[in-house]
N, CA, C and O of each residue as an XYZ file, in Angstrom:
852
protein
N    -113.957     32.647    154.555
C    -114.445     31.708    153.534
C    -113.989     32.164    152.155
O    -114.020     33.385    151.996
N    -113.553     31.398    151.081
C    -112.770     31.962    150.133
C    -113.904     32.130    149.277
O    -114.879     31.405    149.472
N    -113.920     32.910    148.432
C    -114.583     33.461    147.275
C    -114.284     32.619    145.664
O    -113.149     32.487    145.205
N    -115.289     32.217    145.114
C    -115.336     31.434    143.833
C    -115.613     32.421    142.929
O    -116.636     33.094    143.057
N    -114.633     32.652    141.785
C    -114.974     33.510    140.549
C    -114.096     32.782    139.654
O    -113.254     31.960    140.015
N    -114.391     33.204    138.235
C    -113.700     33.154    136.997
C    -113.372     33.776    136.198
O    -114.088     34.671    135.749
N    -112.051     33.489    135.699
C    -111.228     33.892    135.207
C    -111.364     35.135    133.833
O    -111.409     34.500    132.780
N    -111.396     35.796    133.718
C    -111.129     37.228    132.951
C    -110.555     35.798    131.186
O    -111.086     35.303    130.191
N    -109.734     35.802    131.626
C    -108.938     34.992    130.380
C    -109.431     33.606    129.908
O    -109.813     33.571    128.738
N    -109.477     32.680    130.480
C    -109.497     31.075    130.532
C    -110.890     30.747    130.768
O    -111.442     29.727    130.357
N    -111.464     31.729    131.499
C    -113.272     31.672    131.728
C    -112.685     29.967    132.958
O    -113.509     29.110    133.280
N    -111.722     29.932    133.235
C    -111.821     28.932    134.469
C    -111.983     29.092    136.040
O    -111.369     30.054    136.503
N    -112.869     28.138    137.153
C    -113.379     28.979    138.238
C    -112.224     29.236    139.026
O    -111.646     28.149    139.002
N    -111.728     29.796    139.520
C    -110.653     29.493    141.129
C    -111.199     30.230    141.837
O    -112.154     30.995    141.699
N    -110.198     29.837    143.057
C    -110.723     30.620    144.380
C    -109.876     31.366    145.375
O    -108.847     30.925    145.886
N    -110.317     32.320    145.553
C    -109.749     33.204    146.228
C    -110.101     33.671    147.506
O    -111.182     33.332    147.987
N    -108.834     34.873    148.508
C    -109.499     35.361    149.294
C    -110.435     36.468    148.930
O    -110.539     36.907    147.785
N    -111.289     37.010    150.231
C    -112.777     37.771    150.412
C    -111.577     39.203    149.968
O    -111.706     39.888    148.953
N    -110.401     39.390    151.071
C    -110.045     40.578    150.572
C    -109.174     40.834    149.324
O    -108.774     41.915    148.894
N    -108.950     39.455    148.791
C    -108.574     39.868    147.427
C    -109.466     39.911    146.108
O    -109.177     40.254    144.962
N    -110.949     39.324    146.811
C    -111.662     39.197    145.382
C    -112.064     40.189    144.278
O    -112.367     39.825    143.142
N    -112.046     41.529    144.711
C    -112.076     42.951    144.002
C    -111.176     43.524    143.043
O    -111.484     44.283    142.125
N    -109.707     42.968    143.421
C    -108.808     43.405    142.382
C    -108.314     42.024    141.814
O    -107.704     42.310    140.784
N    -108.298     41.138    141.933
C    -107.566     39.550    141.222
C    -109.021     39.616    140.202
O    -110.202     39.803    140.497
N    -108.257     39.346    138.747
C    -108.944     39.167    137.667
C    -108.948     37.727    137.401
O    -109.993     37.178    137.050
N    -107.989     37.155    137.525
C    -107.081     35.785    136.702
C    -106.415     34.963    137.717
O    -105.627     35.276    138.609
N    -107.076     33.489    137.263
C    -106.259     32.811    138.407
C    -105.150     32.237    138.188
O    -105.146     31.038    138.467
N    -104.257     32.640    137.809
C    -102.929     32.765    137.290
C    -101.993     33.813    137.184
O    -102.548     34.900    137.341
N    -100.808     33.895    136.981
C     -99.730     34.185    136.550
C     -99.220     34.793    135.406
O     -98.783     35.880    135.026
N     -99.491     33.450    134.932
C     -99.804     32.598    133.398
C    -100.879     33.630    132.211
O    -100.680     34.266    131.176
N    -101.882     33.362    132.970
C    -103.416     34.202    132.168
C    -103.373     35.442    132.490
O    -103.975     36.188    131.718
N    -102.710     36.059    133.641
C    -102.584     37.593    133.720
C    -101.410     38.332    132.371
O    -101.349     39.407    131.774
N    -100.574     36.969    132.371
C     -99.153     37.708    130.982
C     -99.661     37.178    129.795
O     -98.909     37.316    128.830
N    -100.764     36.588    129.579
C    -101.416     36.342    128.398
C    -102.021     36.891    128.141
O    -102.256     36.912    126.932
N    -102.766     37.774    129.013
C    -104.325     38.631    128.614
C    -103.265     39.964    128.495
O    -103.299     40.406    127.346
N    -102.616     40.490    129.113
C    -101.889     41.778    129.048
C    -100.835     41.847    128.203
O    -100.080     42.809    128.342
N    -100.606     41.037    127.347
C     -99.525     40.952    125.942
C    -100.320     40.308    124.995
O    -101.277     39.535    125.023
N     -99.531     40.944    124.014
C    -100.309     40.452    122.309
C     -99.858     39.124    121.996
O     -98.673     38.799    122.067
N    -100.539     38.560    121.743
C     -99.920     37.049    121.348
C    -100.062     36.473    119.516
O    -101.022     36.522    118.747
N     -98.937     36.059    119.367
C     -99.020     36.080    118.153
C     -99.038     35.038    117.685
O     -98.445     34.375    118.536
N     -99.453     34.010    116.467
C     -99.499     32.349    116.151
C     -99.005     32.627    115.411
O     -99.189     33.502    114.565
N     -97.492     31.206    115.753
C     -96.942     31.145    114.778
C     -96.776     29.250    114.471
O     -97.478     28.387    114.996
N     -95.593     29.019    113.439
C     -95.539     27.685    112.899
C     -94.319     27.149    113.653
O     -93.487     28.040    113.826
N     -94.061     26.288    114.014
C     -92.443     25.699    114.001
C     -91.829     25.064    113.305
O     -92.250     23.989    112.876
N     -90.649     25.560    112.999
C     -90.224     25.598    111.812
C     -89.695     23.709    112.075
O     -89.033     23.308    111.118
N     -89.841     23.004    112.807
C     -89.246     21.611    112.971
C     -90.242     20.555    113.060
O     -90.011     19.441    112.588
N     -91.621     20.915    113.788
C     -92.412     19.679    113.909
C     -93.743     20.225    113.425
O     -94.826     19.645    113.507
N     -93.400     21.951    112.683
C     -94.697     22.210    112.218
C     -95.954     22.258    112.782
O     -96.974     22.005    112.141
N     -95.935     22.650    114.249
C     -96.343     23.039    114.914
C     -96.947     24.199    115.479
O     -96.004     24.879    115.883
N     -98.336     24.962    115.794
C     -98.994     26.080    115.591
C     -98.822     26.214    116.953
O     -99.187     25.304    117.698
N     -98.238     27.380    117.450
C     -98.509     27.611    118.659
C     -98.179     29.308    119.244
O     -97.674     30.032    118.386
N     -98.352     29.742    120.175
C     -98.487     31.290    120.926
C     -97.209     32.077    121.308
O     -96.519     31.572    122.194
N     -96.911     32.923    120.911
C     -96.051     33.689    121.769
C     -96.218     35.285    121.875
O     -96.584     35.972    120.921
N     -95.861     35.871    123.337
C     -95.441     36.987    123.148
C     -94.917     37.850    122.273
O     -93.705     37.798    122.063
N     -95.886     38.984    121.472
C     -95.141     39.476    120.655
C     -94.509     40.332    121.098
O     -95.038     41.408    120.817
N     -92.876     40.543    122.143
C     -92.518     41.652    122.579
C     -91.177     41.227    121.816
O     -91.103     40.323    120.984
N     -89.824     42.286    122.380
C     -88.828     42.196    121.524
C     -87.912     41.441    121.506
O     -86.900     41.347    120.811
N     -88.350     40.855    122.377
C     -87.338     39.262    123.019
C     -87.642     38.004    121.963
O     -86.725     37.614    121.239
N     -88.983     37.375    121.901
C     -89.388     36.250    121.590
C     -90.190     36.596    120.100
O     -90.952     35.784    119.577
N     -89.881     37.939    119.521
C     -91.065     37.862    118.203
C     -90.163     37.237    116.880
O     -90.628     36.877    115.798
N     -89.197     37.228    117.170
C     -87.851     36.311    116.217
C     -88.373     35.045    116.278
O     -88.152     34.435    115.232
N     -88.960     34.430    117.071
C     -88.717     33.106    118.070
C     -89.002     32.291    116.713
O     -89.526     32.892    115.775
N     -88.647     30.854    116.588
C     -88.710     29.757    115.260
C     -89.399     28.649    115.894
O     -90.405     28.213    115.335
N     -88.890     27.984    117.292
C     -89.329     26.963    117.338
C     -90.474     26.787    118.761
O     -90.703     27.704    119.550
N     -90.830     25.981    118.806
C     -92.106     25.508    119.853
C     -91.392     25.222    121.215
O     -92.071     25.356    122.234
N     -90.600     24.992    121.282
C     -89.715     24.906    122.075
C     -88.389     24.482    122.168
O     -87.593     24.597    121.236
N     -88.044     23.859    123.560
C     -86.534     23.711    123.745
C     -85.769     22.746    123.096
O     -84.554     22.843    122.921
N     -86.480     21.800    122.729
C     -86.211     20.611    122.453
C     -86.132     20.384    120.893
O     -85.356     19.605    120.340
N     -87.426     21.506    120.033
C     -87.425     21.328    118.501
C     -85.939     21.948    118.336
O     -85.328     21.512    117.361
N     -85.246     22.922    119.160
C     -84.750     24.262    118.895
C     -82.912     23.359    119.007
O     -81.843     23.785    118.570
N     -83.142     22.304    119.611
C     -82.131     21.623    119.837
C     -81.921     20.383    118.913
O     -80.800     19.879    118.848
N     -83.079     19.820    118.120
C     -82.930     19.241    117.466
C     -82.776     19.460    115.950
O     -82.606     18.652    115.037
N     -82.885     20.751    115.961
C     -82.852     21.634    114.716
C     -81.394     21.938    114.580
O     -80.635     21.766    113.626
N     -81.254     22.281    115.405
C     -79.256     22.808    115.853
C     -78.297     21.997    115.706
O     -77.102     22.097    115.427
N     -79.105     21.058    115.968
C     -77.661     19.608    116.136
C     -76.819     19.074    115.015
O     -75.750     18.496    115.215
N     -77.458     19.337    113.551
C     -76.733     19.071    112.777
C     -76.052     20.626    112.302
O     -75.363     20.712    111.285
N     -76.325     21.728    113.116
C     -75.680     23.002    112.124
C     -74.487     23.245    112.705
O     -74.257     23.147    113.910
N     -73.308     23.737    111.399
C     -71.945     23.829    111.365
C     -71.745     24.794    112.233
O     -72.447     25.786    112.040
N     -70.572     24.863    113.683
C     -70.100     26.184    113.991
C     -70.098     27.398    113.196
O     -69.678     27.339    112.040
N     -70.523     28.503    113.685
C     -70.430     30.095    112.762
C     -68.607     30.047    112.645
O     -68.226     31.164    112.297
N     -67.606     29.225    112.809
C     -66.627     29.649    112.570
C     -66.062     28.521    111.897
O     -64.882     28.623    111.560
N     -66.879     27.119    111.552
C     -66.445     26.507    111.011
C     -66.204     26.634    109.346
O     -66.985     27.236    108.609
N     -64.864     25.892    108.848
C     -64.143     26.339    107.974
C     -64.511     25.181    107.064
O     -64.718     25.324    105.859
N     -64.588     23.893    107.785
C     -64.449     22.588    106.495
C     -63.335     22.107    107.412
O     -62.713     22.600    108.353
N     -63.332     20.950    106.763
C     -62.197     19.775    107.158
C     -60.898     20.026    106.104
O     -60.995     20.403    104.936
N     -59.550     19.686    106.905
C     -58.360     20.741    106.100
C     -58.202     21.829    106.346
O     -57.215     22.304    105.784
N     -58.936     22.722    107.176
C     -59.034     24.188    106.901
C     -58.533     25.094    108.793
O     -58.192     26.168    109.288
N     -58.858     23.584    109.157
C     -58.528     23.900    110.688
C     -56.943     23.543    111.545
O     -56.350     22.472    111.415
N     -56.640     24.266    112.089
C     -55.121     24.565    112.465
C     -54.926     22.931    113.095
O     -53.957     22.221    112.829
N     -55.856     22.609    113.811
C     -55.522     21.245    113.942
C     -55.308     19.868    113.144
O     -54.605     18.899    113.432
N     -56.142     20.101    112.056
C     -55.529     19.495    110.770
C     -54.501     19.174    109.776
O     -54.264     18.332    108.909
N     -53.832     20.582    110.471
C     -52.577     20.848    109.636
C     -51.366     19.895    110.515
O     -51.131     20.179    111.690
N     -50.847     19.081    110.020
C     -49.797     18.073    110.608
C     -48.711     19.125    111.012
O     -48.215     19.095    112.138
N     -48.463     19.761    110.373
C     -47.160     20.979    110.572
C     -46.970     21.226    111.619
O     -46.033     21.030    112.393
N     -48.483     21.974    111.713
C     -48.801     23.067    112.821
C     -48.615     22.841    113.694
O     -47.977     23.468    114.539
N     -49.507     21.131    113.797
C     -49.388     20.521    115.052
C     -48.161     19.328    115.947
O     -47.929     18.714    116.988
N     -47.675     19.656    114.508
C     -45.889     19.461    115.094
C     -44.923     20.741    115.858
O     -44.070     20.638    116.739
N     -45.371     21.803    115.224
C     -44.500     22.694    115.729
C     -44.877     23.167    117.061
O     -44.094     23.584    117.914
N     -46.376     23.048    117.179
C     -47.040     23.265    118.413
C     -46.993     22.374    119.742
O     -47.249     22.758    120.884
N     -46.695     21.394    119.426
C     -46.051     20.159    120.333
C     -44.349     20.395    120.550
O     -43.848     20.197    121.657
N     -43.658     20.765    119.566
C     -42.635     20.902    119.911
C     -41.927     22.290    121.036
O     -41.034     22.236    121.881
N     -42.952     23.653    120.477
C     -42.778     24.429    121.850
C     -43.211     24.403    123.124
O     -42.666     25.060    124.012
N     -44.399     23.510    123.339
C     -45.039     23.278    124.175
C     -43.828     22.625    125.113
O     -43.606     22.791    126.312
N     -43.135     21.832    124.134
C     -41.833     20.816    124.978
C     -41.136     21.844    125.370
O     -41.289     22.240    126.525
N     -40.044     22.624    124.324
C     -39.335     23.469    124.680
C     -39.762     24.658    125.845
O     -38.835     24.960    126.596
N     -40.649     25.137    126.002
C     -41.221     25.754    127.409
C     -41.747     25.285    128.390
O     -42.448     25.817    129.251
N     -41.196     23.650    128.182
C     -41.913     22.493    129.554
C     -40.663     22.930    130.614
O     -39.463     23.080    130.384
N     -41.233     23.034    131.539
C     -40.096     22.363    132.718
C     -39.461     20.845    132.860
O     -38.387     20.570    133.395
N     -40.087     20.231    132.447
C     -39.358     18.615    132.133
C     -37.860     19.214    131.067
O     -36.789     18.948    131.613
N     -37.778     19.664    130.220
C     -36.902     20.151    129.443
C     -36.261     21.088    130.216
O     -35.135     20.844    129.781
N     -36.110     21.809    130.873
C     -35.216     22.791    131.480
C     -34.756     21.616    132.624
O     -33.526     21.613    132.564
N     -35.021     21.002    133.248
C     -34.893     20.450    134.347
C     -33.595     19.041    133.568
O     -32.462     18.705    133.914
N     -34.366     18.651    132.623
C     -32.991     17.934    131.648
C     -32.158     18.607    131.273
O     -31.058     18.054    131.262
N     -32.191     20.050    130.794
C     -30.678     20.908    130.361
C     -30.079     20.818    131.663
O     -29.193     19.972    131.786
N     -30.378     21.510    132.648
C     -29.650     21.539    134.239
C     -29.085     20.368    134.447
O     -27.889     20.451    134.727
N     -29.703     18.879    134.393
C     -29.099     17.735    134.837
C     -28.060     17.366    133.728
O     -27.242     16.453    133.843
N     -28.133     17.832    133.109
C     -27.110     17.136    131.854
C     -25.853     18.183    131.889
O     -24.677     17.821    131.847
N     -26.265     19.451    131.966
C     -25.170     20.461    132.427
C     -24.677     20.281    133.889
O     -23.878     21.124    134.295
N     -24.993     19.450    134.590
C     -24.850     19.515    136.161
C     -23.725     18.497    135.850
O     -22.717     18.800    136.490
N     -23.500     17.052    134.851
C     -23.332     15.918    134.550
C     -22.290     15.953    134.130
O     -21.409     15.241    134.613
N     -22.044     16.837    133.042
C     -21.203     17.515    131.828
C     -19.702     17.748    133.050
O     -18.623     17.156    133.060
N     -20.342     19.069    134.156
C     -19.765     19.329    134.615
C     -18.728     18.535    135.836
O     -17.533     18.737    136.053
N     -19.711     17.541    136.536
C     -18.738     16.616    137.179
C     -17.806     15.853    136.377
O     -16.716     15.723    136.935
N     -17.898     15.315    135.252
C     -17.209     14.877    134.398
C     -16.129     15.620    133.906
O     -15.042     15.070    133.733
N     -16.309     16.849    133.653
C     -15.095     17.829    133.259
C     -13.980     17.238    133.559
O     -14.129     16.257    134.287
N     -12.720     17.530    133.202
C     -11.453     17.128    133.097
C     -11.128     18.234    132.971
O     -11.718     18.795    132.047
N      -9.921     19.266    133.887
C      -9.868     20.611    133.652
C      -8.271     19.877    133.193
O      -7.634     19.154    133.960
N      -7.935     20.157    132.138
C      -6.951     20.637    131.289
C      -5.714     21.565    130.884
O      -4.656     21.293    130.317
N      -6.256     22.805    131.403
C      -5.545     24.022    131.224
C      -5.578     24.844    132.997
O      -6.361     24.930    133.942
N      -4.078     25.346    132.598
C      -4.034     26.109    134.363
C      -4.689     27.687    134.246
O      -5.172     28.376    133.348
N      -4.445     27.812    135.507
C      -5.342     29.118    135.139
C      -4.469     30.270    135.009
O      -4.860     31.431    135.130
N      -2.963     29.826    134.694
C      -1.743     31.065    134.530
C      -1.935     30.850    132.856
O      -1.715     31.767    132.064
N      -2.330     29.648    132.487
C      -3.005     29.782    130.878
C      -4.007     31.105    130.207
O      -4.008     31.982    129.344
N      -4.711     30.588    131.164
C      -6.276     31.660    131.317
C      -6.200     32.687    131.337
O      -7.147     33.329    130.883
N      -5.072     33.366    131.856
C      -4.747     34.780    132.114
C      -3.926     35.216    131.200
O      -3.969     36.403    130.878
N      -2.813     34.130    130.471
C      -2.596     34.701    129.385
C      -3.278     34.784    128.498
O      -3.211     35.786    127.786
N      -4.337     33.577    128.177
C      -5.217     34.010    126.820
C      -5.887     34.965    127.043
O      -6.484     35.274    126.012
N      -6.181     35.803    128.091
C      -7.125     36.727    128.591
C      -6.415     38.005    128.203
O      -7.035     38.896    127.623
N      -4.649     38.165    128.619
C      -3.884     39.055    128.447
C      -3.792     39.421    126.401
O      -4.244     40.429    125.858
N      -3.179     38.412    125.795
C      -3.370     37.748    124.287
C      -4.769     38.849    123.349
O      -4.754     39.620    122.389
N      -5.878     38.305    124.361
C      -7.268     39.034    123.775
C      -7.696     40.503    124.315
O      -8.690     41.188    124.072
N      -6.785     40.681    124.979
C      -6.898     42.391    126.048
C      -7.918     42.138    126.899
O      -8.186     43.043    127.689
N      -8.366     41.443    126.931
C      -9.536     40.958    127.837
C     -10.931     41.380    127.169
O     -11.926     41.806    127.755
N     -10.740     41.135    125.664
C     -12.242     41.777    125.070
C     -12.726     39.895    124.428
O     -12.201     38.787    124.314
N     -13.812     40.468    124.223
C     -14.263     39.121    124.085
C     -14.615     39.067    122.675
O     -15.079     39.906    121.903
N     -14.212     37.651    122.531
C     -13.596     36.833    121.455
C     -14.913     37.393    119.923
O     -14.779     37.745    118.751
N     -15.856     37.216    120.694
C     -17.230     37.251    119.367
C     -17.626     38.746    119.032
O     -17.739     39.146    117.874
N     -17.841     39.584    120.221
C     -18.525     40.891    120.150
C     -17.242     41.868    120.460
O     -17.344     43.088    120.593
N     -16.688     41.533    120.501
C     -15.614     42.744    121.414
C     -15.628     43.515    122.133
O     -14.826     44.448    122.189
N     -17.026     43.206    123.243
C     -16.726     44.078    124.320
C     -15.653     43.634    125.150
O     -15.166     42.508    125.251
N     -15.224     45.222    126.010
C     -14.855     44.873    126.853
C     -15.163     44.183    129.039
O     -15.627     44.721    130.045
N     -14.517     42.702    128.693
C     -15.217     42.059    129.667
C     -15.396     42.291    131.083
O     -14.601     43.184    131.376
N     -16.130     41.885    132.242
C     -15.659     42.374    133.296
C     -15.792     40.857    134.482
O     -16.388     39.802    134.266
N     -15.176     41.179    135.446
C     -15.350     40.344    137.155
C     -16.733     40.046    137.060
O     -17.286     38.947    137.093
N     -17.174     41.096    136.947
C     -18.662     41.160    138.042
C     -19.629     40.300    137.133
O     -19.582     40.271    135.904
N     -20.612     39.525    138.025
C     -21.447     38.647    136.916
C     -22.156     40.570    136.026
O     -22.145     41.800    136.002
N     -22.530     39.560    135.616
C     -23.825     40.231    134.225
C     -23.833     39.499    133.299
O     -23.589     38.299    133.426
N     -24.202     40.234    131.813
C     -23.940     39.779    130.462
C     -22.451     40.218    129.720
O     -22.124     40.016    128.551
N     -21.472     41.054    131.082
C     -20.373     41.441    130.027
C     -19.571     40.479    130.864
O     -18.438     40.241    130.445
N     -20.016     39.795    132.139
C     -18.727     38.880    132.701
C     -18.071     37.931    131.702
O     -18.612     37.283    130.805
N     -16.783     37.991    132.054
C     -15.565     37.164    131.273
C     -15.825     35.711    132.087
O     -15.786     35.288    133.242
N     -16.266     34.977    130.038
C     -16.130     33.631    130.628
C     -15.731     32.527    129.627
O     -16.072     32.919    128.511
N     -15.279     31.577    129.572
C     -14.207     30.674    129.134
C     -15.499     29.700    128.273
O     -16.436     29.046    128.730
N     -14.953     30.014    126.557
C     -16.100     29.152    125.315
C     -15.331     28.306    124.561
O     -14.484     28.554    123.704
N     -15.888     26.915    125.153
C     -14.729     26.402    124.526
C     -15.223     26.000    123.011
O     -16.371     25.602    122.816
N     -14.371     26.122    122.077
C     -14.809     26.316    120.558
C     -15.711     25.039    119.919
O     -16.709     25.274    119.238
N     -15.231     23.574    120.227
C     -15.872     22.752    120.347
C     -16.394     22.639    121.532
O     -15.620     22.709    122.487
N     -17.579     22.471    121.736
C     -18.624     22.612    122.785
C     -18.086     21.013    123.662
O     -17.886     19.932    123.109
N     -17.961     21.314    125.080
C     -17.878     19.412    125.832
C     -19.414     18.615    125.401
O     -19.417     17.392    125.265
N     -20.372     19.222    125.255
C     -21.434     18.540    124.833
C     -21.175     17.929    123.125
O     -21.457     16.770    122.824
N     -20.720     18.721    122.336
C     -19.868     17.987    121.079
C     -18.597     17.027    121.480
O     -17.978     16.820    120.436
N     -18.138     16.544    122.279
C     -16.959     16.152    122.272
C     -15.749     16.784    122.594
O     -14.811     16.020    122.821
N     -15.479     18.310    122.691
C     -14.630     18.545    122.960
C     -13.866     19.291    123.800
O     -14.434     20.289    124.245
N     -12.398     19.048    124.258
C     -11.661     19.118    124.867
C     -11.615     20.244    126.257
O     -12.381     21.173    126.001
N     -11.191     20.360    127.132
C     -10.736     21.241    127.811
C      -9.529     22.401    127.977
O      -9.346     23.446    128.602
N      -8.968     21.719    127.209
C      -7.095     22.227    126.891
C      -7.737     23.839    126.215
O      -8.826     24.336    125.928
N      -6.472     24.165    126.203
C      -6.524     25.852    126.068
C      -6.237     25.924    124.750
O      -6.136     27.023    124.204
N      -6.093     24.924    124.166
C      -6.226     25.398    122.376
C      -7.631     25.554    122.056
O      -8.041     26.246    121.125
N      -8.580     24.684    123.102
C      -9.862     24.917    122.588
C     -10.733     25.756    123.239
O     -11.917     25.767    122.901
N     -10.231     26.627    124.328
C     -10.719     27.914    124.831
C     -10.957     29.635    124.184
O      -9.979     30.213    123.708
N     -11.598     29.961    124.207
C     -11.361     31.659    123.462
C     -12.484     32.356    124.946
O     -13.433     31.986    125.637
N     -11.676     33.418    124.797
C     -12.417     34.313    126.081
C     -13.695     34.897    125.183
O     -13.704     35.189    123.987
N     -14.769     34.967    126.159
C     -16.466     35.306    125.538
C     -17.044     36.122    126.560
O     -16.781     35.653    127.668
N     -17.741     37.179    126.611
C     -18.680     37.156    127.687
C     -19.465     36.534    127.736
O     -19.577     35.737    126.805
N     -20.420     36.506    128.760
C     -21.576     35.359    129.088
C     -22.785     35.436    127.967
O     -23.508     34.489    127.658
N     -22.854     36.937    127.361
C     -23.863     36.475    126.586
C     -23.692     36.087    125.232
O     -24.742     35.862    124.630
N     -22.357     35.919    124.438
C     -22.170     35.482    123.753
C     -22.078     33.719    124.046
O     -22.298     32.739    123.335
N     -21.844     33.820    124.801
C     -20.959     32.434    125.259
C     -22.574     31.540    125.627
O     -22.554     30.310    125.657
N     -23.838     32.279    125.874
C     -24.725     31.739    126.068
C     -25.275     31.390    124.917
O     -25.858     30.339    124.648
N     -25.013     32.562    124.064
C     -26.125     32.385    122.204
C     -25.320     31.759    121.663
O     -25.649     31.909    120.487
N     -24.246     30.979    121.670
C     -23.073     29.808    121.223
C     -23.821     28.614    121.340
O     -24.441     27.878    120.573
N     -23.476     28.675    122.954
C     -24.302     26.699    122.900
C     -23.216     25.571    122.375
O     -22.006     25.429    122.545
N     -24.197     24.860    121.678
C     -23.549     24.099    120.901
C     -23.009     24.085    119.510
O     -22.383     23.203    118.923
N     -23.516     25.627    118.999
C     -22.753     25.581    117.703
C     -21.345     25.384    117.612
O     -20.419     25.322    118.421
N     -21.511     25.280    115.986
C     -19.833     25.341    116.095
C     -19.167     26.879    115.804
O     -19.810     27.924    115.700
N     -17.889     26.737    115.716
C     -17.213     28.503    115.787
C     -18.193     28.954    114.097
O     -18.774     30.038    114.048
N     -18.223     28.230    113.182
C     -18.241     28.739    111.968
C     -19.461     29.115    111.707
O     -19.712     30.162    111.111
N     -20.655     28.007    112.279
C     -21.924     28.548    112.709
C     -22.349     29.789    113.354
O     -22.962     30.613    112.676
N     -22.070     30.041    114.708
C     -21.940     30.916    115.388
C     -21.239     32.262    114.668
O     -21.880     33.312    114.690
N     -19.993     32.225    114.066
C     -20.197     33.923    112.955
C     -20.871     34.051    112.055
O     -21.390     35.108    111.696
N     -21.021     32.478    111.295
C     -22.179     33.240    110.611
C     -23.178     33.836    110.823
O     -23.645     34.778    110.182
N     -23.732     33.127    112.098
C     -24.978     34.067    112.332
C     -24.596     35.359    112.535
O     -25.253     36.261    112.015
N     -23.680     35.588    113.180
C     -23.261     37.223    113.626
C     -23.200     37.502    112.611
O     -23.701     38.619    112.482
N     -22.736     36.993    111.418
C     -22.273     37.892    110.106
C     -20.809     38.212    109.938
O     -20.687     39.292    109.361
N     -19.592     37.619    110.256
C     -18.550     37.682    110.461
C     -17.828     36.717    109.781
O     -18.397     35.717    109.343
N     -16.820     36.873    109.663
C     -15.768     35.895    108.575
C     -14.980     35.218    109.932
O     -14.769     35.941    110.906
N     -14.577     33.850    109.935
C     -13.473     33.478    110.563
C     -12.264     33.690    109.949
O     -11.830     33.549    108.806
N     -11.460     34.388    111.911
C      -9.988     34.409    111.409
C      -9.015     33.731    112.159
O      -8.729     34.074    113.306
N      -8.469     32.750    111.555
C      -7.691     31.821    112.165
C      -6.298     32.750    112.872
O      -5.620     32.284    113.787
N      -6.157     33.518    112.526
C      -4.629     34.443    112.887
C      -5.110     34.381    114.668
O      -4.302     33.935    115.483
N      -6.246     34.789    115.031
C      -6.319     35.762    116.260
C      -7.202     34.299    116.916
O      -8.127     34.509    117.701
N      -6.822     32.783    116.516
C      -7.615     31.779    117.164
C      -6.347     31.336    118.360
O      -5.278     31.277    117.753
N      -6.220     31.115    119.387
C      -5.232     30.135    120.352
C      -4.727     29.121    119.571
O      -3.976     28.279    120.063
């Protein structure tokens, strides 16, 4: 048969078992963490509201009554990192041009168009020059290459010997061996589409027409 007593805290009756009625003070949870912590009254700072909390080290900061003042209080406050309008990288038209534009340049849609257009370039080619040409302009240059002057080799890498033609076929031009100069591959790669005059300048070099095909 359960046992009727009241509450230590709330002075409310509940009921319990016979073998628990000796040590249960509180018929709660609730009224056991209320009676065994200090409780402190405070205001809320939103609906002005008087109400209880734990004074331990968690909740004695605490501002609002609850979840809801604490959210409606918040809703108009600025990010801790907000700057103002103008002030944010996305604002800046620049930024967000240049940021769209690498995003392209490191797309695979863009590599996948260089390949097809170089794949394109290449069926189209018109070979021009023989390759007893090739070996003389190769003989002509000692076999060093045209931009850096190393000397080139067979074997792939970055020193393999390979054929730049001065006007790029993506500019328009030619195949013929006036418009060939021997390059290794990695010059011949940081070329592209410049033109010859572009391309030393960046190196820092003067053009010399004497030593051109």
């Amino acid at each position: 048969m359960p046992v009727i007593k009241k509450c230590v805290y709330c002075e409310k009756e509940y009921k319990t078992k016979p073998s628990h009625s000796e040590k249960r003070r509180y018929c709660s949870k609730g009224c056991q963490g209320k009676a065994i912590t200090n409780l402190v009254i405070k205001k809320c700072v939103m609906c002005q509201k008087v109400f209880k909390i734990h004074d331990n080290k968690w909740r004695k900061d605490a501002k609002y009554c609850s979840q809801q003042c604490k959210g409606k209080d918040q809703s108009n406050e600025k990010h801790w990192n907000y700057k103002g309008p103008g002030n944010r990288l996305e604002d800046d038209p620049a930024h967000m041009k240049a940021r769209r534009r690498n995003l392209y340049l490191t797309s695979d849609k863009l590599k996948n168009n260089i390949r097809k257009g170089k794949m394109k370039r290449e069926r189209n080619l018109v070979v021009e020059h023989s390759f007893t040409e090739w070996i003389e302009l190769l003989k002509k240059h000692d076999n060093l290459c045209f931009y850096c002057g190393v000397r080139m080799t067979k074997t792939p890498g970055i020193k393999q010997r390979t054929r730049d033609h001065i006007i790029a076929i993506a500019n328009g031009g030619s195949d013929k061996i006036e418009n060939i100069v021997p390059a290794c591959r990695s010059c011949n790669s940081k070329k592209g589409k410049q033109t010859l005059d572009e391309f030393l300048e960046k190196l820092g070099k003067v053009k010399n027409h004497d030593i051109l095909p």
